[in-house]
N, C-alpha and C positions, 0 to 999 in steps of 0.2 A: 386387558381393561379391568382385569379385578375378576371377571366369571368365576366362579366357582368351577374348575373342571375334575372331572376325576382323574386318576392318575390313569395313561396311558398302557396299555399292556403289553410286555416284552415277550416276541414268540423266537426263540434260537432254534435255529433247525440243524441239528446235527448228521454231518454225511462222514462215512466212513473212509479214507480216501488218505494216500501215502502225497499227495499234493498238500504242502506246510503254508500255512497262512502269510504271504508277506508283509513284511514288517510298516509296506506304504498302506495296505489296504487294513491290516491292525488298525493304524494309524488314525485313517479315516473313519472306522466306527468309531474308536475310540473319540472324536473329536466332533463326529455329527451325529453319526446315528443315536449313541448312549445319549449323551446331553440334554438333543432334544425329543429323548423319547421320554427321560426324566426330568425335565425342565422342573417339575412343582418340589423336586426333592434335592437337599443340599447332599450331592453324591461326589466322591473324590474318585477316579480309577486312573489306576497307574499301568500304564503298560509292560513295565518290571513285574509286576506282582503277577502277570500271566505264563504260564510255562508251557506251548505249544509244542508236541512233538511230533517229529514226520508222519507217525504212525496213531497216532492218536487223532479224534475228529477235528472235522476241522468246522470254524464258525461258516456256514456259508449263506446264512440271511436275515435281514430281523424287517420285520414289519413292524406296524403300528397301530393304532384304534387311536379312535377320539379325533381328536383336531387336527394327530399328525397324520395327513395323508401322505405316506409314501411307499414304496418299495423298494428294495433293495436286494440287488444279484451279484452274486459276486460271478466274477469272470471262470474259476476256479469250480464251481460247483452249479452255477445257474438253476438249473434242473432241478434244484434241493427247493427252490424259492415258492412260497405257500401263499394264500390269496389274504391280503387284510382283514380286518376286521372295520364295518363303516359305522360313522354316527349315527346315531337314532334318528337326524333330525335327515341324514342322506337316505336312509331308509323309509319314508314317507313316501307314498304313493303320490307322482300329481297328480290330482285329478281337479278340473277346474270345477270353481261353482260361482252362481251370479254376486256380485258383489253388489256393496250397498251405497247412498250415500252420504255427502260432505256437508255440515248445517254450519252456515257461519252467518250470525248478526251481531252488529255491531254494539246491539246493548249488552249482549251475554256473552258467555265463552261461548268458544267452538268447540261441536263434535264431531265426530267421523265416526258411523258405523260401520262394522264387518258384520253382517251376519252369517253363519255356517248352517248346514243342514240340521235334522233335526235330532241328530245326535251330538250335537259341538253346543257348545255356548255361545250366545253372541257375544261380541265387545265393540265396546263403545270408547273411543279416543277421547279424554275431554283436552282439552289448551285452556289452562283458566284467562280470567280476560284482571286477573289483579296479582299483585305481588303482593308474595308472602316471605318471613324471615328466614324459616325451615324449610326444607322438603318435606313430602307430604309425609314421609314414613314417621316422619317426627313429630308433625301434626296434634293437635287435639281434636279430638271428634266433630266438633263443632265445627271447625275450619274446613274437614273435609267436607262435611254437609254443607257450608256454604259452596264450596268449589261445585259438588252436584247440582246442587241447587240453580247455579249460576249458567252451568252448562244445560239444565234440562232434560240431566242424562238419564236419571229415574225415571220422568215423568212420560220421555219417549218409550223407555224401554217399559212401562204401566203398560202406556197407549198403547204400543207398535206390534202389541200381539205377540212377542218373543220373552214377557216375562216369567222367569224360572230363576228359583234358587242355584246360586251358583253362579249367577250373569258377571261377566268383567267388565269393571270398568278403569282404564291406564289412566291415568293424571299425570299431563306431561309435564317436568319440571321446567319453569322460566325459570332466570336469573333470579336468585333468590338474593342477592347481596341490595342492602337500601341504598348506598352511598354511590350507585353507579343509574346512570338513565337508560335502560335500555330499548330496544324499541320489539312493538310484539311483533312476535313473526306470523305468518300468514298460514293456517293449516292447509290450504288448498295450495300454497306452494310448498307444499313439505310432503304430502303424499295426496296424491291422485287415482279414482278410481277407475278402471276402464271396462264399465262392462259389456261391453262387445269382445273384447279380447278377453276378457277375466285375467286382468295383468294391474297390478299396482305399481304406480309410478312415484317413486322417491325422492326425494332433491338429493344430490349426491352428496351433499353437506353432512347428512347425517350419520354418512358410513367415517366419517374423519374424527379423532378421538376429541380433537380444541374445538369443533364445532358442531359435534351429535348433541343430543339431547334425551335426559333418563326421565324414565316413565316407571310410577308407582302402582301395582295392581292392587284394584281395592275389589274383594268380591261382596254382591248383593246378598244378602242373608234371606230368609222369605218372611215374608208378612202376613198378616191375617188378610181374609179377602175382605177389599173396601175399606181399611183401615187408612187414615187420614194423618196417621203419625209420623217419622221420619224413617225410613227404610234404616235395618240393622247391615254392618257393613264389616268384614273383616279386610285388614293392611296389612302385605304381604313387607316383610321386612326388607326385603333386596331387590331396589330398583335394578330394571332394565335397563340397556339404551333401547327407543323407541323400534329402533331396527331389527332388533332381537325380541321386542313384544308383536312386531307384527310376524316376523318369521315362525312366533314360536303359535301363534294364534292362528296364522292362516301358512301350513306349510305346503298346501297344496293351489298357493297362488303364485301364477312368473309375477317375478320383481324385477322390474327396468327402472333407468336413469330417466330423469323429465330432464329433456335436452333443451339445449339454452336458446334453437333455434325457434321453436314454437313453444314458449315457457308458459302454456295457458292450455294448450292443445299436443302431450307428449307425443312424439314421433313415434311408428310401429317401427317394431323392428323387423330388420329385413329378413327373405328366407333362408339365406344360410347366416348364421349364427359368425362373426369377424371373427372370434376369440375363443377360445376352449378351456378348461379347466383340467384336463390331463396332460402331460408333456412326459418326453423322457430324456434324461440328463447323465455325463458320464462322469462320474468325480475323478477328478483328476490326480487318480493313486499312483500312477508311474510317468508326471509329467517333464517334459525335456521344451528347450526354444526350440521351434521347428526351425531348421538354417533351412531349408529346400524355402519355406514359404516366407522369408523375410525377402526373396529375392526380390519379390514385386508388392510386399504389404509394406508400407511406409509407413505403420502404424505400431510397429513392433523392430527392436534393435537388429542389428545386421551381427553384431556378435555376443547378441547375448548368452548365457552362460546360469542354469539353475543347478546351482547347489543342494546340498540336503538341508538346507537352512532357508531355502527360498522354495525348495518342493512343501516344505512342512508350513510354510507360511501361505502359499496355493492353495493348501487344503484349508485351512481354517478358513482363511475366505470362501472360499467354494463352502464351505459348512454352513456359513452365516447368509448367506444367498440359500442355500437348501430351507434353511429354514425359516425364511423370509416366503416363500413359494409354499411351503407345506404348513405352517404355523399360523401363519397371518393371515395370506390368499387361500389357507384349505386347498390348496389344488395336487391333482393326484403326479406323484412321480412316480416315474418308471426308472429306478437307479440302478445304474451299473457300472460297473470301473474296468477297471483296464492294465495290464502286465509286460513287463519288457518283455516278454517274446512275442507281442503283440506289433512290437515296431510302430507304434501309435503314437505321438508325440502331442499331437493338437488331437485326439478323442475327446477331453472336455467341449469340442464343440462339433456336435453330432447333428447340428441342422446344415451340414454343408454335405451331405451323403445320401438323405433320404427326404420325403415331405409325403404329407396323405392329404385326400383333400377330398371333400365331396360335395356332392354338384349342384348346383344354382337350384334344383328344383327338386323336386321329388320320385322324379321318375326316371332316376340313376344309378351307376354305381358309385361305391368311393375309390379311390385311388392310391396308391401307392408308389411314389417314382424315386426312383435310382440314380445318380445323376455320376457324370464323370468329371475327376478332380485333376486339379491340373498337378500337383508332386504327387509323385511317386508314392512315399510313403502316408501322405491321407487317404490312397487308396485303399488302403487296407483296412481301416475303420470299419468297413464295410463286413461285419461281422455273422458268420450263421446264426448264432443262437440269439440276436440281437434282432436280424431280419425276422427268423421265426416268431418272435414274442411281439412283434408288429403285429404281422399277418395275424395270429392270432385275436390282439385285440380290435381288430380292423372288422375283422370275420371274413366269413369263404366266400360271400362277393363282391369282396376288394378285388382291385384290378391292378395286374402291377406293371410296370411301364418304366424299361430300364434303358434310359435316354444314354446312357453308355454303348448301346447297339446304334447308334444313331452319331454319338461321334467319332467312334470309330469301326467299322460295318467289317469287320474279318472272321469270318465263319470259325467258329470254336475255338478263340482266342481269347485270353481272360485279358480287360481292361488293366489291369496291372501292370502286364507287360509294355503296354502302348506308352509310345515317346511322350515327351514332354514338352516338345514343342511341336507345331504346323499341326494342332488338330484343334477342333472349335471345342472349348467349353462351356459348363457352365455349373457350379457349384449351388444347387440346393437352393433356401433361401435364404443366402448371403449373398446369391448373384438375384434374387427373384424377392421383390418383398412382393405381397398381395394383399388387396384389397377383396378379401374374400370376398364381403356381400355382394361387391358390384362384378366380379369377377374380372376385377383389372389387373394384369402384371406391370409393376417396374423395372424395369432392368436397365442398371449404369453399366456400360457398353468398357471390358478390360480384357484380359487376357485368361484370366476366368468366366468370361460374362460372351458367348456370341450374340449376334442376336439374328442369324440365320438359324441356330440349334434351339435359341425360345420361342421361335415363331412354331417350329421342330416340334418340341414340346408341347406344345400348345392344342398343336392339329392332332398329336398323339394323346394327352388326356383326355379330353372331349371325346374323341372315339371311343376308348376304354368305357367311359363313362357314358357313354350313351347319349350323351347331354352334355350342355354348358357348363364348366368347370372355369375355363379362362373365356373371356370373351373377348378380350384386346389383349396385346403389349406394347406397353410405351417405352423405347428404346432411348436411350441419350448417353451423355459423356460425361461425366462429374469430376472435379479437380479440387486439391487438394492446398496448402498454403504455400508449397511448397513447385505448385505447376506441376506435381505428379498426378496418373491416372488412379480413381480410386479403386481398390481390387475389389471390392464387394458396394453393393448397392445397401445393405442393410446396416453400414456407419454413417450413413448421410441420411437416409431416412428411415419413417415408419409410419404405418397407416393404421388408424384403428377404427372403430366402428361409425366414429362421426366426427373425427378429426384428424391430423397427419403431423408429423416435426418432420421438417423438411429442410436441409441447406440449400437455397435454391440458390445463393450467389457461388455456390461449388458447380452448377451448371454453366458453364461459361457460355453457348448460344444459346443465343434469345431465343429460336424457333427451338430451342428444345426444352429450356426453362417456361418457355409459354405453353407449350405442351403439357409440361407436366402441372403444371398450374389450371388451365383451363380441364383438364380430367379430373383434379382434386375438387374442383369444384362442382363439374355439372356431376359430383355422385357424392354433393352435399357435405365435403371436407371442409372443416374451418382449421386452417395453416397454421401450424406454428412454426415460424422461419426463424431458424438457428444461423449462428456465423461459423465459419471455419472454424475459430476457435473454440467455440462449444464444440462441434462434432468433435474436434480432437480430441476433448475430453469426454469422447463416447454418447454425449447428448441424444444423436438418431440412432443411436443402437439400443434402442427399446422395444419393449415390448405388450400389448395387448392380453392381458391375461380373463378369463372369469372367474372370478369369485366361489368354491367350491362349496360355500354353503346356500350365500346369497343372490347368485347366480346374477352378481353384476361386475360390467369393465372396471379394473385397474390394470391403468401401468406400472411396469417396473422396469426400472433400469439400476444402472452403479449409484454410488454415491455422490463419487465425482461427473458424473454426467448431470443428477438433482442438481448437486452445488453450484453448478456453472448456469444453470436457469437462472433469469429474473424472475421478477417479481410480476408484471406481467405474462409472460409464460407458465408461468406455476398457474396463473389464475385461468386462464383460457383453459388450460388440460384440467385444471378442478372442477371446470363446468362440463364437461364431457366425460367425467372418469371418476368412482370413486373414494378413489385414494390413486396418488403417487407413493407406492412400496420400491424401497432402494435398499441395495446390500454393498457394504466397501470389498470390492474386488480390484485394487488399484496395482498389486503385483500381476495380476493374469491379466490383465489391460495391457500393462508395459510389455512383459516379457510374452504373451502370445499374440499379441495383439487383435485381439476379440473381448467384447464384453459382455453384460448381460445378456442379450437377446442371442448372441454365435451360442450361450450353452445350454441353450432350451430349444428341442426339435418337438414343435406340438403335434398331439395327436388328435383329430378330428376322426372319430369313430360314430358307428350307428347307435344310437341311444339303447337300440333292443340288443346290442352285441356285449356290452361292456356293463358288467355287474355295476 
């Protein structure tokens, strides 16, 4: 959006080690991690110009600071891998404190104040109630004094007992162009204060770049006491958007969506949290078509075939989705890739092997489960130093719960071995999507998908956990264009925190299409119902992300799944979500057939566990 950022800072950790860098996983830095760790600088790096020798060290991690949250392990050396560095703005304590309120009359501008303790400054929002030609940075003195003036923002801030040198006050920009009518928008629909919660409520409109709005700080100069003249005022040259004046003014307030179901009265949010802002993802350095898994995914070629011309082309996409997730969304990843003597073909999608979860209340543990895959070689996914760096950011009273003992019960026998057909599955959540808040499962009933082993699952997290995790499963059948069974539940649908995209005419019986529609609802889902044809193009394989600075819902999916919304649909998920974020991954759609939501396995960790 123009911020001014610093430049991000590059940490290489070198390990000493006769294991040579492969040429995929070169690759991959070379194409995501450098890029967007130097995005503000015009940098050329050729993969020729590097000369790795067996015996010489090898790259094995680079992290990031500032905006790019991520991590990065190489399979090769993991162990080397050092802990980020976070923003200033993630490093802020929350601690709440009572907020103020919203003055709106019809003859003056509107203000909103923030007041802070008695170390912070207050600020005072003004909304002029006239247009002007400029913004205000451009302003003459005079105009801003009218603008004060108009809102009353001096004269509260005289009265109200919090005057001091140094008081902010934002002037949010209207539409400064003459030749267009715009209409004034409403301050108390554009943020809400809640002081029983100490939560400010937003209109999601102004996290989107065509319809935020920039705010000019002007600070109070002091005055002589009793003086009757006009307050001295210094204008800060670089507008905001208003989101980033409230963020940077009050960091230690939660910031929610004003939901579109009570647009007067914003909804609380629930006890567990839908969405997370950590995830960990596997870039896809040594990807092949899985033939094992085309056998039942209709969603991917029965002979496809990746070239080194279509692995290279994987990666960029997988780059351009990384950093879509760490750039945009600030959300923290946990990156690791993967090597042919790994046997891992489909690793790029690592939410089909493990999920964490924690529990409706408070007085639980979290979770951690293991799940059994129906080929052979997605078995193996299932990695040590991959599992350990869970556990870890989980902490030591994660509970782990490895539903692979459950479908197939043979005392000291590793699931690897176990056939491939005549045992109940269930993969992760691409058979399981969740409604965390309400602790609902769905699960579309396939040959991955039992639904005797998710009832299974169900009675076995909740134990773990001491408590409620799942509360129900809604079990059903989904079909495809083609009258095929869908293999995963998470390309037909997705649930977020106050709405769902859902193919409900993929549900061929009413009593189960009604099912799952009468549950989306009594737990206050407003539906977005997709056709076959959108899901084909990945439309329900989305995903629920939070916001890693601003601590609100976006989804994110492909591009081609955006592109297949209308115009209607785009607007109903605008009202429940602050942006729709999309990255073009159209070659790993075809040739794996998974999309956005298969390469993201989120992490739901204890807030006191994870720096």
């Amino acid at each position: 959006r123009g911020d001014a950022i610093p430049l991000p800072a590059l940490r290489i950790f070198l390990s000493s080690s006769a294991v040579a860098l492969p040429d995929a996983r070169l690759r991959f830095l070379m194409t995501t991690a450098l890029p967007s760790l130097l995005s503000s600088v015009s940098l050329s790096l050729s993969c020729s110009a590097l000369s790795l020798s067996r015996s010489s060290a090898v790259l094995a991690a680079v992290t990031t600071s500032g905006n790019h949250h991520a991590r990065f392990f190489s399979s090769a050396a993991s162990a080397a891998a050092g802990e980020p560095e976070t923003s200033l703005q993630s490093r802020v304590p929350k601690v709440p404190h009572s907020l103020g309120e919203c003055h709106v009359d019809a003859a003056d501008a509107q203000h909103l104040r923030l007041p802070f303790d008695e170390n912070r400054n207050p600020l005072t929002i003004v909304l002029p109630n006239r247009r002007f030609s400029q913004p205000p940075m451009a302003m003459k003195a005079d105009k801003i004094s009218r603008i004060l003036a108009d809102a009353e923002a001096v004269e509260n801030i005289s009265g109200g007992g919090m005057a001091a040198p140094g008081t902010k006050v934002a002037i949010v920009s209207a539409p400064f162009r003459r030749d267009h009518a715009y209409g004034m928008p409403n301050l108390e629909a554009l943020v809400q204060l809640d002081e029983l919660t100490n939560t400010l409520h937003v209109c999601p409109s102004l996290f989107r770049p065509e319809t935020t709005l920039l705010a000019t700080e002007v600070t109070i100069a002091e005055r002589q006491q009793g003086s009757s003249e006009s307050v001295d005022f210094d204008v800060d040259a670089t507008p905001l958007s208003l989101v980033d004046v409230l963020m940077q003014h009050s960091p230690d307030v939660r910031m929610k969506l004003i939901t579109p179901t009570q647009p007067n009265e914003p909804m609380s949010a629930p006890v567990h949290a839908a969405s997370t802002d950590r995830v960990l993802m596997v870039a896809p350095t040594c990807f092949q078509v899985n033939a094992e898994a085309s056998a039942d995914n209709t969603f991917m070629p029965k002979d496809g075939v990746a070239t080194d011309e279509i692995k290279d082309t994987v990666l960029r996409e997988f780059s351009r989705l990384h950093n879509v997730i760490t750039n945009e969304l600030c959300v923290d990843v946990e990156l690791f890739t993967h090597d042919g003597y790994h046997g891992t073909p489909d690793a790029v999608f690592p939410n089909n092997w493990f999920s964490t979860h924690l529990p409706l209340d408070e007085n639980g543990n979290g979770v951690i489960a293991l799940y059994p895959m129906k080929c052979p070689n997605r078995r193996r996914e299932v990695r040590t130093d991959m599992l350990n760096h869970v556990k870890r950011l989980c902490g030591p009273d994660a509970k782990l719960v490895d539903v692979r003992k459950m479908s197939w019960p043979e005392d000291g026998a590793c699931f690897a071995a176990a056939p491939q057909e005549g045992l109940p599955f269930l993969e992760g959540t691409g058979s399981i999507v969740m409604d965390r808040g309400a602790g609902v499962a769905y699960v579309s009933l396939s040959k991955r998908a039992d639904a005797g082993l998710a009832n299974q699952w169900r009675d076995a997290v909740n134990k773990a956990a001491r408590t409620e995790i799942v509360r129900r499963v809604v079990p059903f059948k989904s079909f495809d264009s083609s009258g095929g069974l869908i293999y995963h539940t998470n390309v037909m649908m997705m649930v977020g925190s106050t709405y769902a995209i859902v193919c409900l005419e993929a549900i061929h019986d009413m009593a189960e299409r009604s099912a799952v529609e009468n549950q989306l609802a009594a737990d206050g889902k407003e539906v977005v119902a997709i056709t076959k044809e959108q899901m084909a193009c990945m439309a329900g394989n989305a995903l629920e992300l939070q916001h890693g600075l601003y601590g609100v819902p976006y989804v994110i999916m492909s591009t081609q799944a955006r592109e297949s919304l209308d115009a209607d649909q785009v607007s109903v998920l605008e009202r429940h979500v602050a942006g729709i974020a999309h990255a073009d991954i159209r070659t790993l759609e075809t040739l794996g057939g998974g999309s956005v939501r298969c390469t993201i396995a989120e992490l739901f960790c204890e807030e006191d566990v994870v720096e």
